[in-house]
C-alpha positions as CSV (number, residue, x, y, z in Angstrom):
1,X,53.4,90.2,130.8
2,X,53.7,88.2,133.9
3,X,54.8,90.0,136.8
4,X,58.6,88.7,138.5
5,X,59.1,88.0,141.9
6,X,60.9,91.1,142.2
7,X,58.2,93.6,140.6
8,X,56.2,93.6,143.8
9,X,55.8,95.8,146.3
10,X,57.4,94.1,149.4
11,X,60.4,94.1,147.1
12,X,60.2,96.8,144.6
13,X,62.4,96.7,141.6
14,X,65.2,99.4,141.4
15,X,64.1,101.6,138.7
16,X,66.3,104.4,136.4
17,X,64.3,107.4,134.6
18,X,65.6,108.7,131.7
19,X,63.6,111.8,131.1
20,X,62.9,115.9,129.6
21,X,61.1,116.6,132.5
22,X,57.9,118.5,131.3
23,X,54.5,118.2,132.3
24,X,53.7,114.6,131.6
25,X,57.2,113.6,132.5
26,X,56.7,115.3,136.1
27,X,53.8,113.0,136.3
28,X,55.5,110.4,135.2
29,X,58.1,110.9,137.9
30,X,55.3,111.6,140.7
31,X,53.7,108.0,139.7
32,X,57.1,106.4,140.3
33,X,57.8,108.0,143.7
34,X,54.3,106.8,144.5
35,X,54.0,103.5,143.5
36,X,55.4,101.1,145.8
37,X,56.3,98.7,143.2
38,X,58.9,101.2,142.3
39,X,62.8,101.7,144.0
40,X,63.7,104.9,141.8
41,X,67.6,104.7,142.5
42,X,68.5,107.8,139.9
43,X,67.2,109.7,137.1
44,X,69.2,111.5,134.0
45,X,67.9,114.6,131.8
46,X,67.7,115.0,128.2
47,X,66.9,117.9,126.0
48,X,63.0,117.5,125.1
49,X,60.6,119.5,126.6
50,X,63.3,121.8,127.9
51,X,66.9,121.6,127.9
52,X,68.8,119.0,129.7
53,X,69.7,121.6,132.3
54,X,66.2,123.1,132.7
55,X,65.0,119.6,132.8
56,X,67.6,118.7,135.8
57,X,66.3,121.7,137.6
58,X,62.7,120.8,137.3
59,X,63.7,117.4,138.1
60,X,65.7,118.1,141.7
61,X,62.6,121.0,142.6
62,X,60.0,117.8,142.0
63,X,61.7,116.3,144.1
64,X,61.7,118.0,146.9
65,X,58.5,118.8,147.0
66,X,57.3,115.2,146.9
67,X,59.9,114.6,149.8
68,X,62.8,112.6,147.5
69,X,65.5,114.9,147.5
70,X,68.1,112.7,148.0
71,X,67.6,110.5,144.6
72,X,70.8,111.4,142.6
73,X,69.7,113.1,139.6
74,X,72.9,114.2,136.3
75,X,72.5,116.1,133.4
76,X,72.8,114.2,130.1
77,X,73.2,115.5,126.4
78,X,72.5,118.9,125.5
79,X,71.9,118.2,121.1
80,X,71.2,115.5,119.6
81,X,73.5,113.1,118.1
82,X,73.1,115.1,114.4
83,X,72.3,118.8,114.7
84,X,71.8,121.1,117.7
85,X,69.0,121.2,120.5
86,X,66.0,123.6,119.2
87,X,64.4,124.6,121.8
88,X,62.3,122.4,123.6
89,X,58.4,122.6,123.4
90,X,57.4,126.0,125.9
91,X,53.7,126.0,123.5
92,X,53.0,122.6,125.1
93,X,54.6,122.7,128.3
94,X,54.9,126.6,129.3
95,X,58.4,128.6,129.1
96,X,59.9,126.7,132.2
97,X,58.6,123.5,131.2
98,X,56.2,122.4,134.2
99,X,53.1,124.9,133.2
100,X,54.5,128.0,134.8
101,X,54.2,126.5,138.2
102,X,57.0,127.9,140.4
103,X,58.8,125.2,142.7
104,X,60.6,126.3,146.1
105,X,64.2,125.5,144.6
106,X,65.7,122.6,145.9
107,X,69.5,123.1,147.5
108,X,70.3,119.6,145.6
109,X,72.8,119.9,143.0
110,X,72.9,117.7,139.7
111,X,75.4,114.9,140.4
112,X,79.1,114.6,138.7
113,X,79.1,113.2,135.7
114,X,77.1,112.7,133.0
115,X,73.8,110.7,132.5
116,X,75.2,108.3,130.9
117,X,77.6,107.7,133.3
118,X,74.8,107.3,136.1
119,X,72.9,104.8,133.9
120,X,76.2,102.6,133.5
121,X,77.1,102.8,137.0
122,X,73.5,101.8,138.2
123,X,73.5,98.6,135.9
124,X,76.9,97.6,137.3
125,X,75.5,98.4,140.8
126,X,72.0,96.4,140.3
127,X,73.3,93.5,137.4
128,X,70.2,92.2,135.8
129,X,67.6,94.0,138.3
130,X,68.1,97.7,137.2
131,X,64.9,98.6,134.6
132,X,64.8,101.8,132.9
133,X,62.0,104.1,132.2
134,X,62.7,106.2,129.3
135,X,60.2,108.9,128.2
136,X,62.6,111.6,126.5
137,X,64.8,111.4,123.6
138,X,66.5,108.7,123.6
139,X,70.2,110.3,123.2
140,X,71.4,109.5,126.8
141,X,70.1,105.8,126.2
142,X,72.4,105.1,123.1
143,X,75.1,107.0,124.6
144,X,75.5,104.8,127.6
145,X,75.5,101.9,125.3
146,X,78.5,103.0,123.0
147,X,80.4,103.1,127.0
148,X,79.5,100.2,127.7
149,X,78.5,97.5,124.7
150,X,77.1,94.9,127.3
151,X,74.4,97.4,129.1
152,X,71.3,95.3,128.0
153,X,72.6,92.1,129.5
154,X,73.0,94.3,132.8
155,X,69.4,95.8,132.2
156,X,66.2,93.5,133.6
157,X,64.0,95.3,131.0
158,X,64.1,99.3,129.1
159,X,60.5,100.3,128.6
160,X,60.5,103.6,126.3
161,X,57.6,105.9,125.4
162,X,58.1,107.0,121.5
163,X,57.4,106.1,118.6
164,X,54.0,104.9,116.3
165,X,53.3,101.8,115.0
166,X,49.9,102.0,113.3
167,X,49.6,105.9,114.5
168,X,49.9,109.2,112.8
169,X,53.3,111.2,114.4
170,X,52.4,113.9,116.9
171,X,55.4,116.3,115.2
172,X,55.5,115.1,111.6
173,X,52.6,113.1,109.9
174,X,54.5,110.3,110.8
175,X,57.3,111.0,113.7
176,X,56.9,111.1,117.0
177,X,58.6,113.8,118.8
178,X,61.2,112.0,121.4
179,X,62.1,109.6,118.0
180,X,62.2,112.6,116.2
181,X,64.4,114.4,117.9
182,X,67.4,112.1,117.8
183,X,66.4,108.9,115.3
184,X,70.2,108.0,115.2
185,X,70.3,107.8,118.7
186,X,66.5,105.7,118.8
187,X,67.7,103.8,115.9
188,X,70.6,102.4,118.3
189,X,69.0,102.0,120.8
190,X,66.0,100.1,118.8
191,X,68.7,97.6,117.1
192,X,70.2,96.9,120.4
193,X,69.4,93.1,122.2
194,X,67.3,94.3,124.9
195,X,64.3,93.3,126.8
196,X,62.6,95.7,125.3
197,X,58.9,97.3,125.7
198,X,57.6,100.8,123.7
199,X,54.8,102.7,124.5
200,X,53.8,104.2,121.6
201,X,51.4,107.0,120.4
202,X,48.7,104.2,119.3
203,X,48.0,103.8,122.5
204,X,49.0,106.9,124.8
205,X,47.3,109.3,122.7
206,X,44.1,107.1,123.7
207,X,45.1,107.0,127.1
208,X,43.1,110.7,128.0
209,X,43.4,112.5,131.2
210,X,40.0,115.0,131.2
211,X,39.4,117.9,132.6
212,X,37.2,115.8,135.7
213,X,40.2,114.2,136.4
214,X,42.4,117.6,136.3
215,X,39.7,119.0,139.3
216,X,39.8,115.9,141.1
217,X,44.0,116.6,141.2
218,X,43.3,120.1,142.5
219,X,40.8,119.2,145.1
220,X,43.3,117.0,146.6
221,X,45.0,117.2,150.2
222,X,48.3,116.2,148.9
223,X,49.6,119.2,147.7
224,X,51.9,117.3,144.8
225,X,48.8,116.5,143.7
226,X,47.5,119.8,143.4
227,X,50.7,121.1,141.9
228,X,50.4,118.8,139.1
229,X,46.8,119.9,138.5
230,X,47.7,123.3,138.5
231,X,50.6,122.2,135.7
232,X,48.0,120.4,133.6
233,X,46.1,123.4,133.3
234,X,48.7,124.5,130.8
235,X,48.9,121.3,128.6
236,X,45.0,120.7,128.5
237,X,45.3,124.2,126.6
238,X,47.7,122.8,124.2
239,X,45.5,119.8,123.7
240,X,42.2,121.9,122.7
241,X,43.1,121.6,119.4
242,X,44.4,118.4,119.0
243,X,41.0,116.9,120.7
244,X,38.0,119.7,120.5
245,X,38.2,119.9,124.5
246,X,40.4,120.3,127.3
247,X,42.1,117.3,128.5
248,X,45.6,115.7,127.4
249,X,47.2,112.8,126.5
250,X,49.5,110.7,129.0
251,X,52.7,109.6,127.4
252,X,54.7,109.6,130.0
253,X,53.1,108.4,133.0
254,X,51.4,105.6,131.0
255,X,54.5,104.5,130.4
256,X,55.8,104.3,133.9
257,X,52.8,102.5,134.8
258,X,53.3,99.7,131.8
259,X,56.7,99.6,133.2
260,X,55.9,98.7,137.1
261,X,53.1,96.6,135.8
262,X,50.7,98.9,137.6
263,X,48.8,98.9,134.0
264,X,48.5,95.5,132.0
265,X,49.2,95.7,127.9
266,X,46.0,93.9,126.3
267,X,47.7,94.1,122.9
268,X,51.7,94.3,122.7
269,X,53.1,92.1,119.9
270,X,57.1,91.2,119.9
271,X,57.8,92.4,116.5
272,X,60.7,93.7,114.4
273,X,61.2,97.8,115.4
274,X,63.2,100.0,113.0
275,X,64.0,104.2,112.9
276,X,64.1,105.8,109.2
277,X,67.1,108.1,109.9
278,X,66.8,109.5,106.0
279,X,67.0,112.7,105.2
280,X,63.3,112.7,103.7
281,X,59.6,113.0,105.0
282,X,60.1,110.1,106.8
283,X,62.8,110.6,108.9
284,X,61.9,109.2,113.1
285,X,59.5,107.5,111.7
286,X,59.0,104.1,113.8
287,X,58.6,101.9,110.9
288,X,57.2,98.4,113.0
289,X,56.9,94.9,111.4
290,X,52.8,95.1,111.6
291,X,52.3,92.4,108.8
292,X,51.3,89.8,111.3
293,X,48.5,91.9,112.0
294,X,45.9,89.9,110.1
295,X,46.8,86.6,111.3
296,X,47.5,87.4,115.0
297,X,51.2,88.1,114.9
298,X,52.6,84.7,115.1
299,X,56.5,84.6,116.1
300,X,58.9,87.1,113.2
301,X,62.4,85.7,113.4
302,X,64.7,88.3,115.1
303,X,61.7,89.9,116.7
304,X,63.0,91.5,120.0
305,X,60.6,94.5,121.0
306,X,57.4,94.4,122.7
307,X,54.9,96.9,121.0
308,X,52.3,97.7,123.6
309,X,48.8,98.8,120.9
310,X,46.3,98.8,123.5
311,X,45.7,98.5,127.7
312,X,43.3,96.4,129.7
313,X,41.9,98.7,131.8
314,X,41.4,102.5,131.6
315,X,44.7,104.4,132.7
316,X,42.7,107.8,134.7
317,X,41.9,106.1,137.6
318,X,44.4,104.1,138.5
319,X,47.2,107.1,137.9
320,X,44.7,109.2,140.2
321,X,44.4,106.6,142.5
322,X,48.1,106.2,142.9
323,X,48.9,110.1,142.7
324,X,46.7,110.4,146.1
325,X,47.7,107.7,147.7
326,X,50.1,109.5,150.6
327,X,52.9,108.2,149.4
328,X,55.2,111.3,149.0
């Protein structure tokens, strides 16, 4: 993907985050705070990880800690489209969602109105320059489209981290868990004409923080830093039986980094991108047009969504790089 004019970092693009904010999406939202090819203009919650609510709240306390309190942040949809919220994941991310790490509470309210509402007023705001990170489910997402029909030709480019192409699921055998959470609302969103880029599990679940890289966070003199170490310590638990050894996968901030073009795709065919939203085995499932596959994915009619499968460069360094960078 070439990099615009405006994706630079005299003249950062303005950037919204849709997110569930648990431990990978807190990096996620460090690395855009730090990044100076980023202008994070506002941020909406989504049941995930946490609740919508808890994820606001974790959200607003980030923050503040990383000196940003003044980015407008608005609760978005409690349940999914079909059904009712379950939960969130406490097993993977700890009961409150960032590891059991306690924030000093930021005085910052949520913002009136709903998500949705900040995402359509941002693309009005920024026509054609707005670019959204979305690394939660993607209810909020399909919800701003129904108010207003036209949001992708407002949108420079949505980059969303779900999904598996060629991958097992992480929460069925074939589901990942922000699709699997709402496929109606990823289904919409999938089908709609935007610029589109997904960050799927084919290539974040190869994209390994390690335990190395976890001390290095700790050791550092920024204390966001730190506190993001001290979060991981929780998730690299979670991830001992997933990989034989502590370490973790990075959805979230992998994404982010795709979508600043801090990280270059070295594989991301523009393919056809569909969501089973059946009853059956296969509901979320991110059923992707791979058959090009053997002859190097020439051109599919109606092919609208870049498919990111592999990166050009390990992801570690340049997210530690960029988390201890004095930015915050």
């Amino acid at each position: 993907m070439a990099e615009p004019e405006t994706m630079n970092q005299l003249n950062p693009a303005p950037f919204y985050l849709d997110c569930d904010t648990g431990i990978d999406d807190a990096l996620a939202l460090a690395y855009l705070i730090a990044t100076p090819r980023a202008n994070l203009v506002g941020i909406g919650t989504v049941s995930g990880n946490v609740s919508a609510a808890a994820g606001a709240r974790n959200t607003l306390d980030l923050l503040k800690f990383a000196g940003h309190p003044d980015i407008p942040v608005a609760i978005g949809a409690h349940d999914p489209q079909n059904g009712v919220f379950r939960g969130g994941a406490p097993h993977v991310h700890g009961d409150n969602g960032i590891g059991g790490v306690d924030l000093i509470r930021s005085q910052h309210q949520p913002v009136q109105g709903s998500a949705p509402e900040l995402l359509v007023q941002l693309a009005r705001e920024y026509a054609g320059e707005l670019r959204i990170v979305a690394i939660g489910p993607l209810t909020n997402i399909a919800e701003a489209l129904r108010m207003e029909p036209k949001l992708p030709e407002l949108i420079a480019e949505i980059t969303v981290m779900g999904g598996a192409a060629l991958a097992p699921g992480n929460i069925t055998p074939v589901a990942e868990a922000n699709f699997a959470n709402d496929p109606e609302a990823a289904a919409d969103v999938m089908a709609a004409d935007w610029n589109m880029t997904l960050v799927p599990l084919d290539v974040t679940m190869t994209s390994v923080l390690e335990e190395s890289h976890r001390q290095e966070l700790l050791a550092s003199p920024h204390p966001v830093s730190r506190a993001l170490g001290e979060m991981l310590g929780h998730y690299f638990g979670f991830y001992v039986e997933i990989f034989g050894r502590p370490c973790a996968a990075m959805h979230d901030p992998l994404a982010a980094a795709i979508a600043v073009r801090g990280v270059e795709p070295a594989l991301a065919p523009t393919i056809r991108v569909e969501v089973d939203t059946t009853s059956g085995p296969g509901r979320g499932q991110t059923v992707c047009d791979m058959r090009g596959l053997y002859v190097g994915y020439p051109d599919q009619r109606g092919a609208r969504c870049r498919v990111v499968l592999s990166i050009a460069e390990e992801f570690p360094p340049h997210l530690l790089s960029t988390l201890q960078a004095d930015r915050f």
